[in-house]
N, CA, C, O and CB atoms as a CASP TS submission, in Angstrom:
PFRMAT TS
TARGET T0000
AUTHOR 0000-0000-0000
METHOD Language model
MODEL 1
PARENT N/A
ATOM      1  N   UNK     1       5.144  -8.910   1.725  1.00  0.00           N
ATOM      2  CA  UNK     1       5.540  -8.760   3.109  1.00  0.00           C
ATOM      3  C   UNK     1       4.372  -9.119   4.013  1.00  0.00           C
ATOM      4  O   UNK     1       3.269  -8.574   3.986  1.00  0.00           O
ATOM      5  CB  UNK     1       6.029  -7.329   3.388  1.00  0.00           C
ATOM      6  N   UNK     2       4.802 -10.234   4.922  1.00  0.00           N
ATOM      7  CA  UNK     2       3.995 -10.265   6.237  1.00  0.00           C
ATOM      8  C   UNK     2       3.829  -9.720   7.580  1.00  0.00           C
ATOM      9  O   UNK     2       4.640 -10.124   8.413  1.00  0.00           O
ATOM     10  CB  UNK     2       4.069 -11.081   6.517  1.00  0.00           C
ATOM     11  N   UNK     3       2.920  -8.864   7.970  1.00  0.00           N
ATOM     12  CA  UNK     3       3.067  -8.530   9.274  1.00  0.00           C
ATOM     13  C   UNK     3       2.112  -8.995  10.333  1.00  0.00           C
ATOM     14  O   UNK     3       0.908  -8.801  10.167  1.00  0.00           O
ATOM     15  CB  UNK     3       3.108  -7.273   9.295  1.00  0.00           C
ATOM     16  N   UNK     4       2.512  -9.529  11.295  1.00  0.00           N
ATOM     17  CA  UNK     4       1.602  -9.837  12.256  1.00  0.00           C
ATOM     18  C   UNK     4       0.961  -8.839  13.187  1.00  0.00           C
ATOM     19  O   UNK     4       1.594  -8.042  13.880  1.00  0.00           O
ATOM     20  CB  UNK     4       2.157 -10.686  12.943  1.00  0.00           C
ATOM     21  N   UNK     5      -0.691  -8.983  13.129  1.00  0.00           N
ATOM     22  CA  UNK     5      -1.370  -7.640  13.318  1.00  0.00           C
ATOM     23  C   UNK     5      -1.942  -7.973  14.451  1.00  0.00           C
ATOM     24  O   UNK     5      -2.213  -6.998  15.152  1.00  0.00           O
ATOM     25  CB  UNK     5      -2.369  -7.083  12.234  1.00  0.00           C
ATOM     26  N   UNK     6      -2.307  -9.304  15.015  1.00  0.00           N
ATOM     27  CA  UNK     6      -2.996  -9.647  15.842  1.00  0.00           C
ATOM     28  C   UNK     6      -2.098  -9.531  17.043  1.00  0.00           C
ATOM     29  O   UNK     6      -2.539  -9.078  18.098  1.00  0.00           O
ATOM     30  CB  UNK     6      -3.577 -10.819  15.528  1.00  0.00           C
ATOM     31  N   UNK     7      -0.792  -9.946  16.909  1.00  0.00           N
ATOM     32  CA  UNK     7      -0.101 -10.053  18.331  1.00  0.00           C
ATOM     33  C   UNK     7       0.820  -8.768  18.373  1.00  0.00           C
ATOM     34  O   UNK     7       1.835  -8.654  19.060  1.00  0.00           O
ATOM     35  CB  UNK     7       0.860 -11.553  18.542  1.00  0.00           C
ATOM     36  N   UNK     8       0.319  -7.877  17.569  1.00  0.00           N
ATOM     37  CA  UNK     8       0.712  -6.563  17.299  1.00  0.00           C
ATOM     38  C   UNK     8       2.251  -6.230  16.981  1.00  0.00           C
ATOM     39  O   UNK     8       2.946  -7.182  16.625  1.00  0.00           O
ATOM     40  CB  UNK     8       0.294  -5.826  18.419  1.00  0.00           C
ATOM     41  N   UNK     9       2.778  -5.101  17.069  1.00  0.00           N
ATOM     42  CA  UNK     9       3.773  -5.023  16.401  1.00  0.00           C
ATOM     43  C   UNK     9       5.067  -3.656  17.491  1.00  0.00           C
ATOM     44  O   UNK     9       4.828  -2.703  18.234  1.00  0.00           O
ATOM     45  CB  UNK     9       3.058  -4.581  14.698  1.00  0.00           C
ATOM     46  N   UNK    10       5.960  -4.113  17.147  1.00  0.00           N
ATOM     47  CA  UNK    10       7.053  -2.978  18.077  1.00  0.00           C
ATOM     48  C   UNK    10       7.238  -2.077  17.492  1.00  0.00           C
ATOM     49  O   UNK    10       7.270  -2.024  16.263  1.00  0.00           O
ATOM     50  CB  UNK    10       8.450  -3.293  18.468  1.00  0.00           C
ATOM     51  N   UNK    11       7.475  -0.753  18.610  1.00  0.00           N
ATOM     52  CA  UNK    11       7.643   0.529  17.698  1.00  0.00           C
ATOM     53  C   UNK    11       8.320   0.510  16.926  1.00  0.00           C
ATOM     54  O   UNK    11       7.925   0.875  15.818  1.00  0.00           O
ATOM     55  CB  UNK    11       7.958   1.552  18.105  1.00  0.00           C
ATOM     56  N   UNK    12       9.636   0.096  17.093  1.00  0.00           N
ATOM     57  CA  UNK    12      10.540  -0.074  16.127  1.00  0.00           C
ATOM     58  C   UNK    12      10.276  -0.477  14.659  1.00  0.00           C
ATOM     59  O   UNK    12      10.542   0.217  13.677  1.00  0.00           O
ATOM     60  CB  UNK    12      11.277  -0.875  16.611  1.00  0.00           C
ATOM     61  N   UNK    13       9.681  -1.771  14.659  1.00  0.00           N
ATOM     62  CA  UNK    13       9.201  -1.892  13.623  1.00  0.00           C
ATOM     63  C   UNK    13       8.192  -1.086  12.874  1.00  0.00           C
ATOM     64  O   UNK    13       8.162  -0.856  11.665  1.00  0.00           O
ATOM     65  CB  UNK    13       8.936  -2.796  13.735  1.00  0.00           C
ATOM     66  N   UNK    14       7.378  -0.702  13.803  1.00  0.00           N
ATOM     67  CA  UNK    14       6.429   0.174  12.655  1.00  0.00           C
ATOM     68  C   UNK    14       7.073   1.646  12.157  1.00  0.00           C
ATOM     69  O   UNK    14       6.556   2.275  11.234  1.00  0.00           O
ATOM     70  CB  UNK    14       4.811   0.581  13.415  1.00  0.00           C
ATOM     71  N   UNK    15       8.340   2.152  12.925  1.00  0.00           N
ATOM     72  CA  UNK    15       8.915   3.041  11.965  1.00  0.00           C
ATOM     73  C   UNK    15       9.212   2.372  10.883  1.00  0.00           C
ATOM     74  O   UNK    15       8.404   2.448   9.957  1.00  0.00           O
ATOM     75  CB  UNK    15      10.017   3.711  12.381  1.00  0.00           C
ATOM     76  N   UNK    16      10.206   1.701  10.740  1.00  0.00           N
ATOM     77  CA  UNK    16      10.438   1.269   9.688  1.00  0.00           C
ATOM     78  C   UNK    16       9.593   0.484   8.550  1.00  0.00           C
ATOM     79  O   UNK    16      10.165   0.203   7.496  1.00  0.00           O
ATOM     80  CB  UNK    16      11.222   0.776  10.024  1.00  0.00           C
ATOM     81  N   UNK    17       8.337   0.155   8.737  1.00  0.00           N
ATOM     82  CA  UNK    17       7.020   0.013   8.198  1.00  0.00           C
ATOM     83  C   UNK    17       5.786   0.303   7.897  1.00  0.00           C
ATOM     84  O   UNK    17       4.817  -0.309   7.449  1.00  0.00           O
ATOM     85  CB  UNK    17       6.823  -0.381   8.378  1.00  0.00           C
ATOM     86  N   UNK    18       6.129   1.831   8.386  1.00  0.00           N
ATOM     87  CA  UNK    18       4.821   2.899   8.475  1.00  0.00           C
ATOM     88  C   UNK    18       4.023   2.969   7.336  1.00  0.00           C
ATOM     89  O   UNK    18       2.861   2.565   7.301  1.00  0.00           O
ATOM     90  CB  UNK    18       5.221   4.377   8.698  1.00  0.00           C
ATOM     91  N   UNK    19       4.573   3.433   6.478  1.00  0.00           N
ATOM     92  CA  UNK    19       3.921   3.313   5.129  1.00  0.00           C
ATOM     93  C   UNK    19       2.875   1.923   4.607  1.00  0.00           C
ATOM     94  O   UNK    19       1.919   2.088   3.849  1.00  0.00           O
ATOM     95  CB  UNK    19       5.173   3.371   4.190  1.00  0.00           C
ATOM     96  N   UNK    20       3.286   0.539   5.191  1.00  0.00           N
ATOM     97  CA  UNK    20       2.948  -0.428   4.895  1.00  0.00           C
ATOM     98  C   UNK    20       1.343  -0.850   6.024  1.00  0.00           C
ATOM     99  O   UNK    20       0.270  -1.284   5.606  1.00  0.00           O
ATOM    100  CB  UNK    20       4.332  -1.248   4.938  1.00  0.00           C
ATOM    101  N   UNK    21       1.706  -0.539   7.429  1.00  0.00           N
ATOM    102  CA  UNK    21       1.541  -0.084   8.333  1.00  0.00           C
ATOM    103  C   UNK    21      -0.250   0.652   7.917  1.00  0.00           C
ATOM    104  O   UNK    21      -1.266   0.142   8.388  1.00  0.00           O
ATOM    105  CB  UNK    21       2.913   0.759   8.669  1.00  0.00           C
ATOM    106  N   UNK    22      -0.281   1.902   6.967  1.00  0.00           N
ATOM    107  CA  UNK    22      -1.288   2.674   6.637  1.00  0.00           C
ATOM    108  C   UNK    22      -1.925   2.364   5.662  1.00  0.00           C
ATOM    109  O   UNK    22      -2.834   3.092   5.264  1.00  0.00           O
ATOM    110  CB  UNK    22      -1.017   3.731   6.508  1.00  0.00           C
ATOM    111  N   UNK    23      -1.631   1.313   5.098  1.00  0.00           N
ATOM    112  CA  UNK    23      -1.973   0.931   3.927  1.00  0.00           C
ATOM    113  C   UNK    23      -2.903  -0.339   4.389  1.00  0.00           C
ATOM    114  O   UNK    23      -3.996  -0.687   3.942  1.00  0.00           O
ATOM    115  CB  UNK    23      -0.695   0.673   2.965  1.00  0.00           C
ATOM    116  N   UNK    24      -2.427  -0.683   5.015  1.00  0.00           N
ATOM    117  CA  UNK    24      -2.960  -1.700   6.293  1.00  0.00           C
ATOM    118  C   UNK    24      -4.778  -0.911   6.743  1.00  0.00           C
ATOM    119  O   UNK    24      -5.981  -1.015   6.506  1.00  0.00           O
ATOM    120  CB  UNK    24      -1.424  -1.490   8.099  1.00  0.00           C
ATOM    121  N   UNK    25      -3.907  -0.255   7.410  1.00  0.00           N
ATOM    122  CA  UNK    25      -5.156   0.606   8.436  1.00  0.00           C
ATOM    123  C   UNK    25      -6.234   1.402   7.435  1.00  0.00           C
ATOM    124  O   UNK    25      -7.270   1.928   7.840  1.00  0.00           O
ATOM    125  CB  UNK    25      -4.304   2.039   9.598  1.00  0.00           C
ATOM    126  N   UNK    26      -5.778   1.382   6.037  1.00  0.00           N
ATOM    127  CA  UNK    26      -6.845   2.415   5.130  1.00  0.00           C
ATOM    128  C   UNK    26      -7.666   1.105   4.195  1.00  0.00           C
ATOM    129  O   UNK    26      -8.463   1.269   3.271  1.00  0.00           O
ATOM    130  CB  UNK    26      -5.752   3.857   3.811  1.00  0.00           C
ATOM    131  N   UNK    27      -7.263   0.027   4.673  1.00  0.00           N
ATOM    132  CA  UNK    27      -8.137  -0.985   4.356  1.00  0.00           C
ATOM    133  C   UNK    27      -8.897  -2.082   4.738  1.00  0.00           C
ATOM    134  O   UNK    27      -9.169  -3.205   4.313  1.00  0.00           O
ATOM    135  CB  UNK    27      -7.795  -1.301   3.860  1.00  0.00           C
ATOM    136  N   UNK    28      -9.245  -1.083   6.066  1.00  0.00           N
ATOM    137  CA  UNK    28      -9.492  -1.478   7.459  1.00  0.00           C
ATOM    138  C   UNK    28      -9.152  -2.428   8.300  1.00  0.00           C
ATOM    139  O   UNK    28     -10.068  -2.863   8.998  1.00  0.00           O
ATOM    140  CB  UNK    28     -10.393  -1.585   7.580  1.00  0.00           C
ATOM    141  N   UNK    29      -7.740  -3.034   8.487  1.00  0.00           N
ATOM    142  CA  UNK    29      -7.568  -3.824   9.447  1.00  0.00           C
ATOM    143  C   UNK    29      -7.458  -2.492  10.675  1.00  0.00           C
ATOM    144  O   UNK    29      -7.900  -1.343  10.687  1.00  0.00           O
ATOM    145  CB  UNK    29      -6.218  -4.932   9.143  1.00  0.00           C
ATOM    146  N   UNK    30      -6.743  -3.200  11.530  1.00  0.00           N
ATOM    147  CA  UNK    30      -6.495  -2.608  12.930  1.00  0.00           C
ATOM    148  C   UNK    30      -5.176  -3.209  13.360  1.00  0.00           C
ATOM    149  O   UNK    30      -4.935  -4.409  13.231  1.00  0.00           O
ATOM    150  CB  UNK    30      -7.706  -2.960  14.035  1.00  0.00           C
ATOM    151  N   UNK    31      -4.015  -2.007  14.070  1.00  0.00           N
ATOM    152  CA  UNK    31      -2.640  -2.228  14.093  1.00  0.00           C
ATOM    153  C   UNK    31      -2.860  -1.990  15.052  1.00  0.00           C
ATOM    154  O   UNK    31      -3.616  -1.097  15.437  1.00  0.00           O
ATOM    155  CB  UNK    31      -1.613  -1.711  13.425  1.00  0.00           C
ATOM    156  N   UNK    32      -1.948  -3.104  15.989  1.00  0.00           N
ATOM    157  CA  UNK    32      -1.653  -2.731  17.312  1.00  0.00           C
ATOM    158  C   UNK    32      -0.011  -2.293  17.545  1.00  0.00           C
ATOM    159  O   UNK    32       0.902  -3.087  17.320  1.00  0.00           O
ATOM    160  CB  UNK    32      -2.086  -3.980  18.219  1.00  0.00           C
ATOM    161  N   UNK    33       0.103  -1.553  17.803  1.00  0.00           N
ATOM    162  CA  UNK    33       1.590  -0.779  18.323  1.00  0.00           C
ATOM    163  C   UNK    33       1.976  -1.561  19.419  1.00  0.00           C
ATOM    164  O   UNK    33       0.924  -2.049  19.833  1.00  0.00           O
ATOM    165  CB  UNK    33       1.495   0.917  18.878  1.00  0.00           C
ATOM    166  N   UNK    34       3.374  -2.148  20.470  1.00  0.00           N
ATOM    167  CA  UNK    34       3.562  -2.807  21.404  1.00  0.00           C
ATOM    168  C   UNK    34       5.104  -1.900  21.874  1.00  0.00           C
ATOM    169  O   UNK    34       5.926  -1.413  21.097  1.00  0.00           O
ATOM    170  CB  UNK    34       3.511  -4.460  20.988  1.00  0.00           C
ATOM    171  N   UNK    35       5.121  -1.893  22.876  1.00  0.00           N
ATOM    172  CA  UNK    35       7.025  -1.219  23.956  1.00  0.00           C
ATOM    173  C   UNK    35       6.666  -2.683  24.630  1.00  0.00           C
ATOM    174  O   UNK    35       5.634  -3.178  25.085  1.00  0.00           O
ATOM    175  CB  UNK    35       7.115   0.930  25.688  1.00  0.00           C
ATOM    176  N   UNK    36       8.313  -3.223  24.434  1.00  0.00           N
ATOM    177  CA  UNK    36       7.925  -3.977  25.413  1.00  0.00           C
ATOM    178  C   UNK    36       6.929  -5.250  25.371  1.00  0.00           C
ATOM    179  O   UNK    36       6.632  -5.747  26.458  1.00  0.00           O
ATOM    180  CB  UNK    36       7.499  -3.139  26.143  1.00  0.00           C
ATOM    181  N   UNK    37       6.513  -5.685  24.454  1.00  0.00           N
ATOM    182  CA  UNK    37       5.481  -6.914  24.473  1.00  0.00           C
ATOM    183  C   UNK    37       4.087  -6.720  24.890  1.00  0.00           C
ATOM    184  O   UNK    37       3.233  -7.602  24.980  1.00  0.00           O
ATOM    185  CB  UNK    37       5.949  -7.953  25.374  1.00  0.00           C
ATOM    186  N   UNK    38       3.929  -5.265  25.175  1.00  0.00           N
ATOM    187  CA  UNK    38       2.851  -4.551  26.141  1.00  0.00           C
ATOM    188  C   UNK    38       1.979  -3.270  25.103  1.00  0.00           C
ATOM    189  O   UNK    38       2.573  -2.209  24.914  1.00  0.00           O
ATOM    190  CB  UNK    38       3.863  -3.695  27.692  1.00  0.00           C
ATOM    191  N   UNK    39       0.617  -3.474  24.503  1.00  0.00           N
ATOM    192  CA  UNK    39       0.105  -2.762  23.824  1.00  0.00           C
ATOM    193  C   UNK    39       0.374  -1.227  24.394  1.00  0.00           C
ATOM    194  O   UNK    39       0.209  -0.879  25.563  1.00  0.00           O
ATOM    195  CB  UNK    39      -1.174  -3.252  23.699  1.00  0.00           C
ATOM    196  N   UNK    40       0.794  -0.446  23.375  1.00  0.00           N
ATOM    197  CA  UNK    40       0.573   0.659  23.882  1.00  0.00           C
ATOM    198  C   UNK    40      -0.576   2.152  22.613  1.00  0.00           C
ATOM    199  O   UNK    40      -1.077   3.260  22.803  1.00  0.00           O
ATOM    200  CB  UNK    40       2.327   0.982  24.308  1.00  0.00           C
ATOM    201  N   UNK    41      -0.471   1.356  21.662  1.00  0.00           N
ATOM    202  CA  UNK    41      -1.149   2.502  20.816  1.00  0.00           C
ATOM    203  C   UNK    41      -1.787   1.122  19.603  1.00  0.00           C
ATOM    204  O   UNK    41      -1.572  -0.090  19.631  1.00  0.00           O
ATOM    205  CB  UNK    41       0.301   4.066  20.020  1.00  0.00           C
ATOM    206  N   UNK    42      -2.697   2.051  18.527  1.00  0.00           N
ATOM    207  CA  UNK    42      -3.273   1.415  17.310  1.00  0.00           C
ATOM    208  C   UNK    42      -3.549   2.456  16.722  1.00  0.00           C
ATOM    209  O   UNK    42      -3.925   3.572  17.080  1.00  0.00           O
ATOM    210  CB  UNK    42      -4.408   0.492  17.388  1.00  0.00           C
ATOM    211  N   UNK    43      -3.166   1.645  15.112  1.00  0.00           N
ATOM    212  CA  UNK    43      -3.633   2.580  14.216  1.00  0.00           C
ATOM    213  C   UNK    43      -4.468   1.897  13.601  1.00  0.00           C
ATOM    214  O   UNK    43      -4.183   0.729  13.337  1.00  0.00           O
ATOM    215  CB  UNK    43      -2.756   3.211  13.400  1.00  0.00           C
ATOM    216  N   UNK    44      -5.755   2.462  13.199  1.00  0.00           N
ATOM    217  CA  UNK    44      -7.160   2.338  12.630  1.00  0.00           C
ATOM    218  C   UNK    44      -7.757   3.428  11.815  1.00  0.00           C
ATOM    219  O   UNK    44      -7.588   4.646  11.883  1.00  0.00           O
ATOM    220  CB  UNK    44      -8.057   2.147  13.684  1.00  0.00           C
ATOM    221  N   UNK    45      -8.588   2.612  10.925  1.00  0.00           N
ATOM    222  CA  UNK    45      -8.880   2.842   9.680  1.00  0.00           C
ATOM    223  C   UNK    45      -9.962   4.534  10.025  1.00  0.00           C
ATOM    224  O   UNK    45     -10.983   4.676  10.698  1.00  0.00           O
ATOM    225  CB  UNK    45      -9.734   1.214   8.929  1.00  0.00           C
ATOM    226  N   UNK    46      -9.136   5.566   9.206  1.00  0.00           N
ATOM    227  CA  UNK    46     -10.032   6.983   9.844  1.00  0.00           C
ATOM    228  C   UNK    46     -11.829   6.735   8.847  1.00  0.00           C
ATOM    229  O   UNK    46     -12.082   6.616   7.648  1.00  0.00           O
ATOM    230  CB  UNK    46      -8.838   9.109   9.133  1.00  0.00           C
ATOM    231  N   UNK    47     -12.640   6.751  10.004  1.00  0.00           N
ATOM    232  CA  UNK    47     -13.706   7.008   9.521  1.00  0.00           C
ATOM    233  C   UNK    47     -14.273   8.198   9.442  1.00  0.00           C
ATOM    234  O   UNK    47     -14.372   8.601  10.601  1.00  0.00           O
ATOM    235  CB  UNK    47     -14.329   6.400   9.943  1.00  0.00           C
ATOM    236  N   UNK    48     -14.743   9.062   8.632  1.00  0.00           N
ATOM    237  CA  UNK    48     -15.275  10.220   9.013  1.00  0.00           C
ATOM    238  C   UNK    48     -16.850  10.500   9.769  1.00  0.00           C
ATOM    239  O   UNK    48     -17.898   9.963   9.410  1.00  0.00           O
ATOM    240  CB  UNK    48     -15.175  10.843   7.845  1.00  0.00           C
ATOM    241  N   UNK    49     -16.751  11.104  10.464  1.00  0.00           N
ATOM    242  CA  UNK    49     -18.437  11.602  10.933  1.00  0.00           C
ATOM    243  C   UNK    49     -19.602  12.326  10.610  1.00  0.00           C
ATOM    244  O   UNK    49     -19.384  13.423  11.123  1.00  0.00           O
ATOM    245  CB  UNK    49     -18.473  12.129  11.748  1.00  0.00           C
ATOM    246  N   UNK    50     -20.378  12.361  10.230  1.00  0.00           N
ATOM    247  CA  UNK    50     -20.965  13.139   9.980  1.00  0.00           C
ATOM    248  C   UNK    50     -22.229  14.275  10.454  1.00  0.00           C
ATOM    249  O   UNK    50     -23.398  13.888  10.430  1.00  0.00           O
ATOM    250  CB  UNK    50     -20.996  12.621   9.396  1.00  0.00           C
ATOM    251  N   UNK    51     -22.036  15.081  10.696  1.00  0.00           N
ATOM    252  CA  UNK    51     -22.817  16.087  11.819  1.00  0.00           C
ATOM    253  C   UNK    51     -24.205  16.366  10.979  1.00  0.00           C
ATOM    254  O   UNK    51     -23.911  17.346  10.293  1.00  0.00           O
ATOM    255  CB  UNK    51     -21.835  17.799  12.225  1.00  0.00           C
ATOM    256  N   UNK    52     -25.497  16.027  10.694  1.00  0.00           N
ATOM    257  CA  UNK    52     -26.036  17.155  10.580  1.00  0.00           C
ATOM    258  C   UNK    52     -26.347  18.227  10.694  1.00  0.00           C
ATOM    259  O   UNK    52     -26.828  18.446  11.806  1.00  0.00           O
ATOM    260  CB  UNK    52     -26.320  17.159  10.585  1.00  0.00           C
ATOM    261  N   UNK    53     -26.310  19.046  10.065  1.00  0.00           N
ATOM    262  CA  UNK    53     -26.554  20.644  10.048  1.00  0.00           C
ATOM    263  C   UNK    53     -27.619  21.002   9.658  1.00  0.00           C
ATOM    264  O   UNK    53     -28.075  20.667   8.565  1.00  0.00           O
ATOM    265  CB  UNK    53     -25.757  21.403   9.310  1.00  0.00           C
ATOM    266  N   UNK    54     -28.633  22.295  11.088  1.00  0.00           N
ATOM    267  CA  UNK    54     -29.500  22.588  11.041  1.00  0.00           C
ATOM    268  C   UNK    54     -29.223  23.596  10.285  1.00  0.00           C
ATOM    269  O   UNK    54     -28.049  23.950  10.180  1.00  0.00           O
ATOM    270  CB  UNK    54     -30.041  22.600  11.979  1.00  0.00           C
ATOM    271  N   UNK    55     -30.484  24.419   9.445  1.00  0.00           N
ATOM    272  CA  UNK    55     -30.151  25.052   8.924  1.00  0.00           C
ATOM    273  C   UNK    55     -30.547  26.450   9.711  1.00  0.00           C
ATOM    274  O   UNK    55     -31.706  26.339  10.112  1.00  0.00           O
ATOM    275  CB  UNK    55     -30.463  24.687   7.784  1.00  0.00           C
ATOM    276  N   UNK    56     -29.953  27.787  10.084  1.00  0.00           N
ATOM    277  CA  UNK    56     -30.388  28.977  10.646  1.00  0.00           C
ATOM    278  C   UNK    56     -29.717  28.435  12.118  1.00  0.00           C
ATOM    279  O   UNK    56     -30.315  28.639  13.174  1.00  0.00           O
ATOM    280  CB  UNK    56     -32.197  29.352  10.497  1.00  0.00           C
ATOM    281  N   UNK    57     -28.483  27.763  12.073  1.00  0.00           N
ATOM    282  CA  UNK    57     -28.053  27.766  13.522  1.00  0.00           C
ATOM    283  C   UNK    57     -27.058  27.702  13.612  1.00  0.00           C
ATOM    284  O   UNK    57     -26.539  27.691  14.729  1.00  0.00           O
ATOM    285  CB  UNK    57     -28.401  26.985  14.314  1.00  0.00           C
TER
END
């Protein structure tokens, strides 16, 4: 299956492709969500952060 990521994608479709959709985004591309022909959301690859922690605080 092909999805076009660059000119992003309709809600519609990404219900029905969610799964494919995350599988996408956990291998770091970047999804653009569209209403309308008009970006409205993205899903991207979760990076975690990391805080150092002092110790005694």
């Amino acid at each position: 299956m092909y999805i076009c990521i660059m000119a992003g994608i309709s809600i519609q479709e990404a219900k029905n492709q969610l799964q494919q959709l995350i599988e996408l985004a956990s291998k770091g591309e970047e999804v653009i969500l569209t209403k309308s022909g008009k970006p409205l959301a993205r899903i991207i690859p979760y990076k975690p952060t990391r805080i150092e922690r002092k110790s005694g605080q």
